[in-house]
N, C-alpha and C positions, 0 to 999 in steps of 0.2 A: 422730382428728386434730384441733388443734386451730383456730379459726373463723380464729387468724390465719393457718396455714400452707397452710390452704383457698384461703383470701382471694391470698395469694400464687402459692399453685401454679396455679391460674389465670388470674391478672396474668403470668407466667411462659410457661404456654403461649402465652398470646395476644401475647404480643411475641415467642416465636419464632419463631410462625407469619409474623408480619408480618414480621420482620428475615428472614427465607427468601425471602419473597415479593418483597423488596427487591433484595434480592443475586443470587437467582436471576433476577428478570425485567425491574429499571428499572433498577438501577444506572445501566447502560450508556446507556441514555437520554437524550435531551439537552432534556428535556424538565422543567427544574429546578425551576421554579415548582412542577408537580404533585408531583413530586419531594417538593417542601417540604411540602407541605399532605399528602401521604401520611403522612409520617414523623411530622410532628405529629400527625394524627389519629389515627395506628397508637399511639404514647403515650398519647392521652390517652382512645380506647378500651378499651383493654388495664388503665388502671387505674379504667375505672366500668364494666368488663363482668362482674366479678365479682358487683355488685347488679343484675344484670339476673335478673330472674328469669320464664319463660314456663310457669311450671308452671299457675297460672291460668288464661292463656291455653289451654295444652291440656286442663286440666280439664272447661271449657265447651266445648270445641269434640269432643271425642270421649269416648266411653264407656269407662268401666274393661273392659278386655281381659286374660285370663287368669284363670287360677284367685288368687281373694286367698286370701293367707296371713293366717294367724290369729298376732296378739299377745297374750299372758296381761302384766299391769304386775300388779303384786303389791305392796301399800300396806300399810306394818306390819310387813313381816315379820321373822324376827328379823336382829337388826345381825351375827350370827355369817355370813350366811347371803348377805347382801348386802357386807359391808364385810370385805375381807381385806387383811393385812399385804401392806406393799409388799415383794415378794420382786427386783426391779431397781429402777435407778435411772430416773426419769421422765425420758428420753431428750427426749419433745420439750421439757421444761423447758430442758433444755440447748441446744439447739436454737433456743429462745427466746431464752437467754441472748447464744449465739453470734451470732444476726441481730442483734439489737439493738445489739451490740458493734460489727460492722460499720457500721452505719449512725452509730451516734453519731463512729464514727472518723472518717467520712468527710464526716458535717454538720460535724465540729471543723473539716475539711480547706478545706471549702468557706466556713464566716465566717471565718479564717483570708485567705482567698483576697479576700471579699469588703470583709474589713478593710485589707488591702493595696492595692487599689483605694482607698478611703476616704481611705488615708494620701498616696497617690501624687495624689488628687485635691486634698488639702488643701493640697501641697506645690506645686502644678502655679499657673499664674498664666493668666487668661482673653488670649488674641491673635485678631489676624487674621492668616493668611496665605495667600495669591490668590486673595481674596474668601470663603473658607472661615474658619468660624468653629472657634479649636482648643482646646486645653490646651496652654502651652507647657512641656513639661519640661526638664529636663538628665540629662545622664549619654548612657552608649552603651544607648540602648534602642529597639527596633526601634518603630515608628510601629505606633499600635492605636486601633483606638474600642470605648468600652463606653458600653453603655446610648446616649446622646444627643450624647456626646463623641469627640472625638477628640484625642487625644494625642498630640504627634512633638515633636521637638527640630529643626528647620529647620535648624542648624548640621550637622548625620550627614549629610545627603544633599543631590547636586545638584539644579540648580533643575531637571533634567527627570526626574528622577526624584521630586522633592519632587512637582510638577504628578500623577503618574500615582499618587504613594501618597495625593494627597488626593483624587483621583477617586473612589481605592477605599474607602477608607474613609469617603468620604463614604455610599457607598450603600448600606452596611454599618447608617449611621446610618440612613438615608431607611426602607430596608426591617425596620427593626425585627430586625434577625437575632440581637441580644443575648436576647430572648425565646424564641428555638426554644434558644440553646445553654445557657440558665437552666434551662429544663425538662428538658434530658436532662439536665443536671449532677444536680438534684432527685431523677430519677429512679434515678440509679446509686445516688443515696442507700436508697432503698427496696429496690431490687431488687438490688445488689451483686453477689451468688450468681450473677445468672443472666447470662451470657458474649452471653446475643441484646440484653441494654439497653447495652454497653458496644461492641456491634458498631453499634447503632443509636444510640450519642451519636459516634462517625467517621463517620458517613454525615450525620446532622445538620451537622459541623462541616464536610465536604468538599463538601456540595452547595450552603451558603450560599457558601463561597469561586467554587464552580461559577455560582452564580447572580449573584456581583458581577464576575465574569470575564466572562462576558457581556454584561452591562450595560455595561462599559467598552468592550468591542469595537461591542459595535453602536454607537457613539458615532463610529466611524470610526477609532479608536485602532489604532496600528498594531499587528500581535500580535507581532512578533520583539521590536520595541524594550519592548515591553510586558511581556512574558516574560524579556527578560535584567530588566529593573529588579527583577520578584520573585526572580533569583534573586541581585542583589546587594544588596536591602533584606533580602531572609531570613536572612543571616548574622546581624544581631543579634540579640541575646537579647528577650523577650517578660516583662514583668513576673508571669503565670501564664497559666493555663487558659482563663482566664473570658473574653478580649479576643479581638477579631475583629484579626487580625497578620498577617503576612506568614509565613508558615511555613514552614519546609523541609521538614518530614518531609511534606509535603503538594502541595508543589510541582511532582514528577514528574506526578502523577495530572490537577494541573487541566493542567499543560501538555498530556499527552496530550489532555484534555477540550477545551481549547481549539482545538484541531488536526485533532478530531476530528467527520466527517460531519454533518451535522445530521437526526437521529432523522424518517422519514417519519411523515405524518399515520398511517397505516394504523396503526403501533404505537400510538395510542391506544386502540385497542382492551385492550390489555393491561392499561392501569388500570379498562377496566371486565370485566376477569375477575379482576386477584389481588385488588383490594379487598375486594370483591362474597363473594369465593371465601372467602376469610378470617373476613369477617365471617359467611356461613352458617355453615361448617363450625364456629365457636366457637359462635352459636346453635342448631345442631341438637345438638351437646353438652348444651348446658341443658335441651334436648327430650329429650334421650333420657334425662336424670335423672329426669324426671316418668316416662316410659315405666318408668324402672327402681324406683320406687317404685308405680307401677301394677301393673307386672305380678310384681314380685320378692318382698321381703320391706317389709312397712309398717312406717312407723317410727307412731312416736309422731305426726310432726311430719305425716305424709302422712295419716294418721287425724282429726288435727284437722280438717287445711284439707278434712275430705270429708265434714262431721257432717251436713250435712243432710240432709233426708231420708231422714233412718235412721228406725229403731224400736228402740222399750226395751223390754225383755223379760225375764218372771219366763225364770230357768233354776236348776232346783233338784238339778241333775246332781249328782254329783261332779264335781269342776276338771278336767279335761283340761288338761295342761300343756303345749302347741306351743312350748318351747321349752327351750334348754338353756344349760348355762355353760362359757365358756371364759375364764382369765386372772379369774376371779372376777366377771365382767361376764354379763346376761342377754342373748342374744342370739336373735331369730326364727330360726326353720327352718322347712323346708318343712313342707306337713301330711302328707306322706306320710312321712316322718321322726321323726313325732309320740315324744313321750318322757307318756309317763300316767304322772301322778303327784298325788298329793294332797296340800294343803297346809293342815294344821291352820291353825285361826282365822285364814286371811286372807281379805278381802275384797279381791274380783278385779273387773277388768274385763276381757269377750272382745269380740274386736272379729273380725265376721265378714261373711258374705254370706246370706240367708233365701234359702228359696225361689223366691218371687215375684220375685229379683233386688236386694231392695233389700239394704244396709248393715244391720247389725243391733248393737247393743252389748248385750251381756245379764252385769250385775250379778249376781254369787253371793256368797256365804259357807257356810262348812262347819259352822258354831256355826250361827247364827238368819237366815235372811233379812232379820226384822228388828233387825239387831246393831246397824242405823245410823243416828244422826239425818240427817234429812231437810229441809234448809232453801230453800223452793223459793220465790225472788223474796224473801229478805228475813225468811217467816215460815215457822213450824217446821210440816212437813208429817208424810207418812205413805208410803211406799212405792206404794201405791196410786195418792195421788193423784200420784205424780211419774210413774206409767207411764201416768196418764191424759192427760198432756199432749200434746198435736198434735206430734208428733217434728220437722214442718218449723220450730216457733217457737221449738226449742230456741236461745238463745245461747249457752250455755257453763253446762258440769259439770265442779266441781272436787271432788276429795278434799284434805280435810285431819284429822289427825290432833284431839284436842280440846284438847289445849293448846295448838296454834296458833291452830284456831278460836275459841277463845273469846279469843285477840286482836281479833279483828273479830267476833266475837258475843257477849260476854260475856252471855250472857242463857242460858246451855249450862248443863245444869243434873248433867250426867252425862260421862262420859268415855268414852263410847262414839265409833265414828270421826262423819266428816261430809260428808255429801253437798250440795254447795250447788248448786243447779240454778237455772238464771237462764232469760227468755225474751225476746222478742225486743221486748214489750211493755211490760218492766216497769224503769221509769226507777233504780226502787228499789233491783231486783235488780243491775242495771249499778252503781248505785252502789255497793252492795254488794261486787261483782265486783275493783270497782276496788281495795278497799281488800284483798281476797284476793290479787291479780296482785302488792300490796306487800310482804306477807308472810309469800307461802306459800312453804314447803319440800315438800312431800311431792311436787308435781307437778301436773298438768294432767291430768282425764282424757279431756275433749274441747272444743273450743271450736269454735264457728261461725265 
């Protein structure tokens, strides 16, 4: 799959988690401020919990547990063998295609939105009315504030209704609430697909209405006269989305909210179990990824981050192959699964567990053990001396074929493969390394 549809499908769980934990447990709560600061937080968690990574964390903290599985990476081998015709069409290319098509639809949808604003602003002339600082418009359009403004036409409404909708919209200003409904519009943009960020931009937009309904009552404001006014300013039309307005479609909800109990202290409890709840359950996730390259099959990428303190080691076996192909791609299996097989002239790497319990990598070839040059910190070795190295000071072993290498070595005197071995000491070799990470193909065999 690829790192974007990754990256998403767990920006996806993790906001449906929270849009559940919303619906099923605060909705109803009258508790709107927390309210507020959940839903934002639930956002803007959900799209940096995907770089959260505790694989690290558990590495240091417990032992590799289970039988490890064994990966053969095979460098060189033939392109027949490795590379096969595309018999389907690359699904998530499409895929790609499709997300992106939604998103740019909907960013069109949103400058569109935020352009219209712009032009209404341009058109608009700065007033005062009762001691409130506005935007004065014309036309039949319902009273709104965005961003820092507030916009009404004082000719649409009486003076005691004019007095209650600049109440509201003033606090609309005060409390910054153009910001929580910026970031979920942002967010439908990314996330489109998924039905829990378009539940969680209606909870954004009904709890801030929830929390300036509030503010107006505790003021002493009467709630009948206060509630017929929203529901005879709601009749007007609203310029778009993006403005904090008097709304109908939203209007039954706060009236019930307004009329409704006020949430005992005890229920706070409840924000410190679904937060809390949410947020474990998405990080033991991440734990258990580590767990599942721990104990399952190793990639490439779990081999690296575990090179230390390993040992290099002559193996003059024949190849045991632990693995096999499905869809033309190499894939681990178990060892007890094992597929033996031999594979002329390549140069392997096994990546295993020794006796004594430590990590082991042990280098073969079916032609010469020594088929390969050897470049260890910079300067051309010998096999010997790369297995004489202290295994803890390894910082990274790369394979590269000799026509790349001698992009970054040209001092390669033959075409045989290349082994660059670096250590943890040698400024040279790291520079070296650097100039490999720029333009190697063949791949990584291990890095510290």
């Amino acid at each position: 799959m690829p790192a974007l549809f990754i990256y998403l499908f767990k920006v996806n769980i993790a906001l449906v988690l929270f849009c559940l934990g919303y619906y099923l447990v605060l909705r109803h709560l009258t508790f709107y401020t927390l309210n507020r600061i959940y839903l934002v937080a639930a956002i803007l968690f959900s799209t940096v919990y995907p770089w959260i990574d505790l694989n690290d964390f558990v590495q240091q903290h417990q032992q590799l547990a289970g039988p490890v599985q064994n990966v053969i990476l095979h460098w060189e081998a033939p392109a027949k063998n490795l590379v096969k015709p595309l018999s389907r069409p690359d699904y998530w290319q499409w895929a790609a295609v499709i997300f992106w098509a939604g998103a740019l639809l909907l960013a069109v949808r949103l400058a569109m939105q935020l352009f219209s604003l712009y032009r209404l602003y341009k058109h608009s002339e700065p007033g005062r009315v009762q001691n409130y600082s506005v935007r004065l418009i014309d036309g039949d359009v319902s009273p709104f504030s965005f961003w820092r403004s507030i916009y009404v036409n004082p000719d649409m409404l009486s003076p005691s209704d004019l007095e209650k909708v600049l109440e509201h919209e003033h606090v609309h200003v005060s409390q910054w609430h153009t910001l929580d409904i910026l970031l979920a519009e942002l967010s439908t943009i990314f996330y489109w697909f998924n039905p829990g960020i378009w539940l969680m931009k209606k909870a954004v937009r009904e709890n801030v209405e929830f929390i300036t309904d509030r503010k107006i009552l505790q003021k002493g404001t009467d709630s009948k006269q206060y509630q017929y006014s929203l529901l005879s300013v709601s009749m007007s039309g609203a310029p778009n989305n993006l403005v904090n307005n008097f709304n109908i479609s939203t209007i039954k909800k706060r009236i019930i909210m307004m009329n409704a109990k006020r949430s005992s202290r005890f229920n706070l409890t409840r924000y410190m179990f679904v937060a809390p709840a949410v947020i474990l359950l998405l990080l033991a996730f991440s734990i258990s990824k580590a767990e599942i390259a721990k104990k399952g099959l190793l990639t490439l990428h779990s081999i690296t981050s575990a090179i230390k303190n390993v040992t290099i080691s002559n193996d003059d076996r024949p190849i045991i192959h632990p693995a096999a192909k499905q869809g033309g791609k190499m894939i681990a299996i178990p060892a007890k699964a094992r597929v033996e097989t031999k594979v002329k002239g390549a140069d392997t790497l096994y990546a295993g567990k020794s006796k004594d319990g430590k990590k082991s990598f042990f280098m073969t070839s079916d032609t010469n053990p020594d088929s390969i040059n050897y470049i260890i910190n910079g300067v051309i070795g010998t096999r010997a001396e790369l297995k004489a190295i202290d295994p803890a000071t390894i910082y990274s072993l790369d394979m590269m074929s000799a026509k790349d290498a001698k992009k970054v070595y040209p001092e390669l005197i033959n075409n045989k493969l290349v082994m660059f071995a670096t250590t943890d000491d040698s400024e040279t070799g790291k520079a070296l390394k650097e100039k490999i990470d720029k333009t190697m193909r063949s791949g990584v065999l291990a890095r510290a």
